[in-house]
C-alpha positions as CSV (number, residue, x, y, z in Angstrom):
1,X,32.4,224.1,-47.9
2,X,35.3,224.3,-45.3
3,X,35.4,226.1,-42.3
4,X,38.8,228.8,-41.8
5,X,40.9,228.9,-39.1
6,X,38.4,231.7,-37.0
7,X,35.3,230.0,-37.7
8,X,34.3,231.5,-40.8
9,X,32.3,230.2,-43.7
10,X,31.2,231.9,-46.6
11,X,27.4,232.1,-47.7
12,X,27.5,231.3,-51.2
13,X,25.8,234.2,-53.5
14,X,23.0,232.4,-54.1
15,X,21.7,232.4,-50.8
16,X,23.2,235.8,-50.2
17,X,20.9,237.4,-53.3
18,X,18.1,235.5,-52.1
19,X,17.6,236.5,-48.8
20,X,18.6,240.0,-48.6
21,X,21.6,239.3,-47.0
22,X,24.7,241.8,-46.8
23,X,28.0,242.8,-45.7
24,X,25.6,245.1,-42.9
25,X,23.1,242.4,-42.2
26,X,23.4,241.0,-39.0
27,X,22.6,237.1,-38.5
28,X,22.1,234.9,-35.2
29,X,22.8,231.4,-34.9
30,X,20.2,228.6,-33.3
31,X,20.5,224.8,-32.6
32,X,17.0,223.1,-33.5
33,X,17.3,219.1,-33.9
34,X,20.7,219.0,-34.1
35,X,20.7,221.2,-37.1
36,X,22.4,224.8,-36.9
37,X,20.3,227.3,-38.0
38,X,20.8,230.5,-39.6
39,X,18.9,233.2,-40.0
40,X,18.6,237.3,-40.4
41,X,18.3,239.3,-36.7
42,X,14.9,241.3,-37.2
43,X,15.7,244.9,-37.6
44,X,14.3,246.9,-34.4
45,X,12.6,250.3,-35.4
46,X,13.1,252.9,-33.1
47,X,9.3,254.6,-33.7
48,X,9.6,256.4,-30.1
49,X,11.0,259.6,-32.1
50,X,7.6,259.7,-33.9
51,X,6.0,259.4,-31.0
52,X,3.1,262.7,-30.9
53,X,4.3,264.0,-34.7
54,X,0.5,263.2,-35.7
55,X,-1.3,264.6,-33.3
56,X,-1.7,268.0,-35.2
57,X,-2.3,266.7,-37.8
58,X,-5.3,264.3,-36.6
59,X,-6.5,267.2,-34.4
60,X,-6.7,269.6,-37.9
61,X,-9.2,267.1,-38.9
62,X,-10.8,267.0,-36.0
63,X,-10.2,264.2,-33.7
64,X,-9.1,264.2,-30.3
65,X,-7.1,260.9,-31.0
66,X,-5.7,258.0,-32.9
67,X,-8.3,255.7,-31.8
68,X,-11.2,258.5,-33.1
69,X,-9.7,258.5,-36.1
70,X,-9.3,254.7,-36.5
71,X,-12.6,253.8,-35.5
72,X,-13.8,256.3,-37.5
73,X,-12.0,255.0,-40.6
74,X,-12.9,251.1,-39.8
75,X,-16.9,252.2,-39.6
76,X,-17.4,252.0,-36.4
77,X,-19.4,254.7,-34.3
């Protein structure tokens, strides 16, 4: 494989199919032994904008929180 003029390569298909990877993914690059590595940037989920959506819900049931309601799942008294 040949690299162009700007730097670019292209992942064969194989590869592409293989690991998920798409015109949207985004990738970072790492130098380990001498060898350049390539792999997928983990995707950050925003989960502050659930933040407190349960709470009604667990407080229908009865408990005063998340941890109640684990603990009381997992056994534990």
């Amino acid at each position: 494989m040949k690299v162009g003029e700007r730097g670019q390569v292209t992942i064969p298909r194989e590869i592409r199919e293989k690991f998920g990877i798409n015109s949207s993914t985004r990738v970072e690059f790492s130098v380990v032994d001498g060898a350049i590595i390539l792999k997928k940037t983990p995707v950050k989920i925003g989960i502050g904008k659930w933040r407190g959506k349960c709470a009604t819900n667990f407080s229908r049931q009865g408990y005063s929180s998340v941890d109640k309601f684990m603990d009381d799942i997992r056994g534990k008294a």
